[in-house]
C-alpha positions in Angstrom: 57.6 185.3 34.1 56.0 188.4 32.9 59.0 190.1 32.6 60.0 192.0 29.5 56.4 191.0 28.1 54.3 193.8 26.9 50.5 194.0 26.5 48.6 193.0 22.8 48.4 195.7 20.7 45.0 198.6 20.9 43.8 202.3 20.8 46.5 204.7 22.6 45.8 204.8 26.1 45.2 208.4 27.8 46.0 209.4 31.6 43.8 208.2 33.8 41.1 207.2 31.7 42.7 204.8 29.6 40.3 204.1 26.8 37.1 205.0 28.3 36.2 207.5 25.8 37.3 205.3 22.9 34.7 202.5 23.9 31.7 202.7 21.7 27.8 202.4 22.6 25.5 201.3 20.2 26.7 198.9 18.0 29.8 198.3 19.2 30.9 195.4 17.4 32.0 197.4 14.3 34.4 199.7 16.2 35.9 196.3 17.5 36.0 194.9 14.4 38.0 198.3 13.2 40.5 197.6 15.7 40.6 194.0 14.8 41.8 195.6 11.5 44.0 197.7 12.8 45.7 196.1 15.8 45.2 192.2 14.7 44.1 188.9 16.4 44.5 190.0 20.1 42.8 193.3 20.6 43.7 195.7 24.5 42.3 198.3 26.0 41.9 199.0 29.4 39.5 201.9 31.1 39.3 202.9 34.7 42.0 200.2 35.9 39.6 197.7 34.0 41.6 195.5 31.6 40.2 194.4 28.1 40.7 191.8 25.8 38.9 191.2 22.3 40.2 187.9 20.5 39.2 188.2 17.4 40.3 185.0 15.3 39.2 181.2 15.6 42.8 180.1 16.7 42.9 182.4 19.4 39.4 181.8 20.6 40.6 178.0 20.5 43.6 178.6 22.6 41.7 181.0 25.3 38.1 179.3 25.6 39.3 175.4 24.7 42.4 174.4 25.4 42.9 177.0 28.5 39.6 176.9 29.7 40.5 176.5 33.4 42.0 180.4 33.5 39.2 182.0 31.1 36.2 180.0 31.9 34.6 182.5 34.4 32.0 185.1 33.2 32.5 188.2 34.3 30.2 190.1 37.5 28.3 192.7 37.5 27.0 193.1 41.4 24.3 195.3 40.0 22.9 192.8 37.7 23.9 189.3 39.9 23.5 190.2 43.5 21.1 193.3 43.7 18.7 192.8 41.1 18.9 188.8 42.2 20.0 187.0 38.8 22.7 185.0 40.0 19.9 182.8 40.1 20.2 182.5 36.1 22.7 179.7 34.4 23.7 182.3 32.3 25.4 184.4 34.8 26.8 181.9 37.2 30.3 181.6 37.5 32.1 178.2 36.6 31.9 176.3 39.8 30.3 172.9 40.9 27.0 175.1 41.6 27.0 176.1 38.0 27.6 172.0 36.8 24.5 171.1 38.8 22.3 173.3 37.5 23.6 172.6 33.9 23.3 168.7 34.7 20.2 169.4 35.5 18.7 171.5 32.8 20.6 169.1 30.4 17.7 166.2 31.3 15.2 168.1 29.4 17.2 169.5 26.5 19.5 166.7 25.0 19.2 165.9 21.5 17.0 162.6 22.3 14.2 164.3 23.5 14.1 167.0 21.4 11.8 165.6 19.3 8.6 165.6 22.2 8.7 169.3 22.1 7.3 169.2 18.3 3.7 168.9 18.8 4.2 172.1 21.7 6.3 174.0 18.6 4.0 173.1 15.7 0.9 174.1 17.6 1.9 177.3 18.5 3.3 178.1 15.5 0.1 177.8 13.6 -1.4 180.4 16.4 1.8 182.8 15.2 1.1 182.4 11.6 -2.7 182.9 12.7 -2.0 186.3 14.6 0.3 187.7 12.2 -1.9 186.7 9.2 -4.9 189.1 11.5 -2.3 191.8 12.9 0.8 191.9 10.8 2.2 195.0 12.5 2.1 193.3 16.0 4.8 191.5 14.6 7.4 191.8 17.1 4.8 191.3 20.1 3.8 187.9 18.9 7.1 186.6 18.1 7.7 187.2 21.9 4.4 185.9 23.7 4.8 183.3 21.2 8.6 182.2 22.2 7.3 182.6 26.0 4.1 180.4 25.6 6.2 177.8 24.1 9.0 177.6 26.5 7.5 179.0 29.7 3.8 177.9 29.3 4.4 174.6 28.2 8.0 173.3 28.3 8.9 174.6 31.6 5.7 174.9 33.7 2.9 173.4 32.0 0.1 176.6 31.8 -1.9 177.7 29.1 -0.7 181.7 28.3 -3.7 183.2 27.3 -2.5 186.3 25.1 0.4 189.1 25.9 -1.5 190.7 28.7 -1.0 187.2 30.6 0.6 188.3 34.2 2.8 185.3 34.0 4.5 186.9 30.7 4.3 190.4 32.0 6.0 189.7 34.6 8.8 187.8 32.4 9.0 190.6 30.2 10.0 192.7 32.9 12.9 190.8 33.7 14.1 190.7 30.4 14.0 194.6 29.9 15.6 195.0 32.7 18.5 192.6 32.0 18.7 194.5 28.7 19.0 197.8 30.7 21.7 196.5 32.8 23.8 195.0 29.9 23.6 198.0 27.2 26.4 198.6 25.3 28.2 201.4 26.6 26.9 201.1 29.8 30.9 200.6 30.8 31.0 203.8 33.1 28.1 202.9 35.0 28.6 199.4 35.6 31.5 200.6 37.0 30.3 202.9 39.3 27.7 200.8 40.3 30.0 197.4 41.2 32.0 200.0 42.8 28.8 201.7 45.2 27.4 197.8 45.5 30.2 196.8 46.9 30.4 199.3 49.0 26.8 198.7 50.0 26.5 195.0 50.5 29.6 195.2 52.8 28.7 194.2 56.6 27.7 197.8 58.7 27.3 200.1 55.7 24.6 202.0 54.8 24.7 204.2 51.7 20.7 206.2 51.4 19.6 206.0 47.2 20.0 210.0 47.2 23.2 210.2 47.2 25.2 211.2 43.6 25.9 207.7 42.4 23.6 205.6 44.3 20.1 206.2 42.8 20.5 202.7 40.7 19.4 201.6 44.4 15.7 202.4 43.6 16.3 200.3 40.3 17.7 197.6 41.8 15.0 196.8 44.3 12.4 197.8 41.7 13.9 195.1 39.8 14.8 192.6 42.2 11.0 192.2 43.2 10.1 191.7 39.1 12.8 188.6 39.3 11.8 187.1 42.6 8.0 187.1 41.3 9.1 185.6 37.5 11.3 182.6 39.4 8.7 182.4 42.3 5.0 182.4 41.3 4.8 180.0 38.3 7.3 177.7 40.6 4.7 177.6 43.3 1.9 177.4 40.9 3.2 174.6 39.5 4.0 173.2 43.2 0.2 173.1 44.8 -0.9 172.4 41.5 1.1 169.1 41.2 0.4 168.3 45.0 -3.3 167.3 44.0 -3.3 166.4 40.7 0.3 164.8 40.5 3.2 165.5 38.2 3.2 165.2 34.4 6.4 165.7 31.5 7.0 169.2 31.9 10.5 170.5 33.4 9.1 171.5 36.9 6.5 168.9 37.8 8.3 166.1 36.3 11.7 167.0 38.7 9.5 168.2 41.3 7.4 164.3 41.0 10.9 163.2 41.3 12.2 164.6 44.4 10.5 162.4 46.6 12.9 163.5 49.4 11.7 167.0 49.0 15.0 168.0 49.0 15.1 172.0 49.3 18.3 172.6 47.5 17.2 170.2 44.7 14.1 172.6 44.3 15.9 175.7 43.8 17.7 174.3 41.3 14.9 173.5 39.8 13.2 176.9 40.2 16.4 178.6 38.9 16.2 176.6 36.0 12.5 177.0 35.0 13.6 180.8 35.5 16.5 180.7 33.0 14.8 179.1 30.4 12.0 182.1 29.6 15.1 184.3 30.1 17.7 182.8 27.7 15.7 181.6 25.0 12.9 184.5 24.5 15.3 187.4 23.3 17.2 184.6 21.2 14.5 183.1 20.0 12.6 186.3 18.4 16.0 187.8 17.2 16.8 184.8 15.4 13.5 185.3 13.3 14.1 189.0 12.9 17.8 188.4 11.7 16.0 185.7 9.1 13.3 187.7 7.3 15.4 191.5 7.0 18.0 188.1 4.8 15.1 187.4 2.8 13.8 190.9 2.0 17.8 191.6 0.6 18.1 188.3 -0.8 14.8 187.7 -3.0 16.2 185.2 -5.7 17.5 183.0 -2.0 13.8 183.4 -0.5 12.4 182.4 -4.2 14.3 179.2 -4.1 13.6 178.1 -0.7 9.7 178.8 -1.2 9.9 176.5 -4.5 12.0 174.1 -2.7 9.2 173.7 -0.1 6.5 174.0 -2.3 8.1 171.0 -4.0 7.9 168.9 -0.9 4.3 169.7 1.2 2.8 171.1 -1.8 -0.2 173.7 -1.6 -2.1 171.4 0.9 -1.2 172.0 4.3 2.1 173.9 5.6 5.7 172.8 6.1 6.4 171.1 9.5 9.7 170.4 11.1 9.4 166.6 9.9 10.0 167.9 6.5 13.7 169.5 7.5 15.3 166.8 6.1 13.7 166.9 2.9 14.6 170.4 2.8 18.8 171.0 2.6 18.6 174.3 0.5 16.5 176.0 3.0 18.0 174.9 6.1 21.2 175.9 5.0 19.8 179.3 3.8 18.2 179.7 7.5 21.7 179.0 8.7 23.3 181.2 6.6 21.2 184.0 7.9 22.5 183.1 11.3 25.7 183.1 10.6 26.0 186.5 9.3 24.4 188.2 11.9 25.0 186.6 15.1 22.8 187.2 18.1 26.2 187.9 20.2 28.5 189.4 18.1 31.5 190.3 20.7 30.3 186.7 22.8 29.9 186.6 26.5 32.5 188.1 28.5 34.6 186.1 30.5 37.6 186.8 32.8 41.1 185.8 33.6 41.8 184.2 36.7 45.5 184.4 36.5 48.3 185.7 34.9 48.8 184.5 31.8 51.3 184.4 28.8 49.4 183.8 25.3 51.2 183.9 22.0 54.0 186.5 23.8 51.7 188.4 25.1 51.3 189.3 28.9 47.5 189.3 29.9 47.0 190.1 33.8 44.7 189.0 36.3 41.2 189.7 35.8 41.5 191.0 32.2 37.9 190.9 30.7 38.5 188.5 27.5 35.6 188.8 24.5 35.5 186.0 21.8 34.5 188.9 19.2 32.5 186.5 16.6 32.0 189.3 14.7 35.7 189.6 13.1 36.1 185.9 13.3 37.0 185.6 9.1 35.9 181.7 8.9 32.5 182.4 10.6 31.4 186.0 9.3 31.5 187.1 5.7 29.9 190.5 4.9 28.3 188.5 1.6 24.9 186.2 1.9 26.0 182.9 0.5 23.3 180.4 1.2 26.0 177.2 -0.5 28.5 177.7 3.0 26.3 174.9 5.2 25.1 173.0 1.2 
């Protein structure tokens, strides 16, 4: 029973409002990790009748994401972002349900550790065409790091086409999706998410109409701007790929290899595949770049670390050709300097929101029904030191 139990500890809570003028924008992680300070492992605030949980130390995150994953395992919904704009399609907002293990099954068949290793030559290749284009337009750096990431994984891991440059529609197109999943998701964008779950619900119930000009509504014209950018990134490379493997046949790439395999032409099997293909330029592009842009700004601060590694490498490949990913093992000081520079900056500091499913008691605490619950890897001590220290994964 709940009874007698009181909420974790967190920022006072005003009338009405609750916390909502206490939740930061940009950058929020450091405010959370003030509180983390302040109020300890199990961080509360609530805003707007919306209930908020930051766990903020590796036992916790244990107990709430491991060992009670049945109650916490759900992400949390936007219906802006999920059913206007269309990307409940993506893995990486569906909700933990047998749906959600198929599609995960399925994408799991390309991206298992034993056939990692095919996708070197694709890396290696396109690597060199980075190195190339940076080496010509250094301050483009940021624009090839992304075409780059999407002509690896889109061109040739998930559909098999040749991106010519960054003007290629296939990677426009992508790129529109994944501003517009940033837009959605900006920190601090609390107040309008809620308004607009609030409105969308309103509107995607059966026999209401609610015009974009009303105050409140205008994210209408947004959403079906949007929703047309995802339908065309998921759609037309799919159905490329689909006449394209009709005469020629299938070959080892994630769509016309599953698509050679479904013999059946089973129409639910093909969607999962589609929504597949789709997550993969989606979940890996933003990652992908940021992870190099994390590394380098740890080398400019850390010269006698980016010293060492360069020597180290030097050591092994010599002045003769460049370093290539069979020479990793060859190489422990630098991978565990590239690690290190992961570590400290992690691509999602506060984690992916889930939610509560139930009522639950955890460590005295009450924490109700649909509480939104953040693994905040920022403030998690054994994972985050302030201090480069390229020995932690020696």
């Amino acid at each position: 029973s709940s009874i007698g139990l009181r909420l974790p500890s967190g920022p006072k809570l005003k009338p009405i409002i609750g916390n909502l003028l206490d939740l930061p924008g940009q950058c929020n992680w450091i405010t959370y990790g003030q509180w983390a300070k302040k109020y300890g492992e199990l961080v509360y605030a609530e805003a707007l009748g919306t209930h908020m949980l930051w766990v903020n130390s590796q036992e916790m995150a244990h107990e709430i994401f491991d060992k009670r994953a049945s109650i916490y395992s759900v992400r949390f919904k936007t219906v802006m972002l999920e059913e206007l704009i269309g990307m409940d399609k993506n893995i990486g907002f569906q909700h933990y349900d047998p749906s959600w293990r198929t599609h995960r099954r399925t994408m799991h068949t390309r991206f298992h550790s034993g056939v990692l290793g095919a996708y070197n030559p694709i890396e290696k290749k396109h690597t060199r065409k980075l190195l190339k284009n940076l080496l010509h337009k250094p301050k483009a750096f940021t624009q090839y790091l992304l075409f780059n990431a999407g002509a690896i994984i889109m061109g040739q891991i998930a559909y098999e086409m040749d991106l010519k440059d960054k003007d290629d529609p296939y990677f426009s197109r992508a790129q529109q999706v994944v501003r517009a999943i940033d837009e959605t998701v900006l920190p601090g964008a609390f107040l309008v998410t809620k308004i607009e779950n609030a409105w969308s619900v309103m509107m995607t119930s059966p026999g209401i109409y609610i015009p974009s000009w009303v105050p409140g509504a205008e994210f209408q014209k947004k959403a079906t701007r949007w929703r047309q950018c995802v339908d065309n990134m998921y759609n037309i490379p799919f159905d490329e790929v689909k006449r394209r493997i009709s005469s020629e046949g299938p070959d080892q790439c994630f769509v016309p290899s599953h698509l050679g395999e479904n013999t059946k032409f089973d129409l639910e099997f093909e969607e999962i595949v589609r929504n597949c293909a789709g997550t993969m330029y989606t979940a890996s592009t933003d990652t992908t770049v940021n992870s190099i842009r994390t590394f380098i700004p740890a080398m400019v601060l850390n010269p006698e670390v980016q010293r060492k590694a360069q020597n180290k490498i030097d050591s092994v490949v010599g002045n003769q050709r460049l370093v290539d990913i069979s020479d990793m093992e060859s190489l422990p000081y630098t991978t565990a300097v590239m690690r290190e520079a992961f570590r400290g900056h992690p691509l999602l500091p506060t984690g992916v929101a889930h939610v509560a499913t139930q009522n639950n008691i955890l460590n005295g605490y009450f924490i109700p029904k649909g509480t939104i619950v953040y693994g905040n890897v920022w403030c998690v001590p054994l994972l985050l030191h302030e201090q480069f220290c390229r020995i932690t994964f020696l």
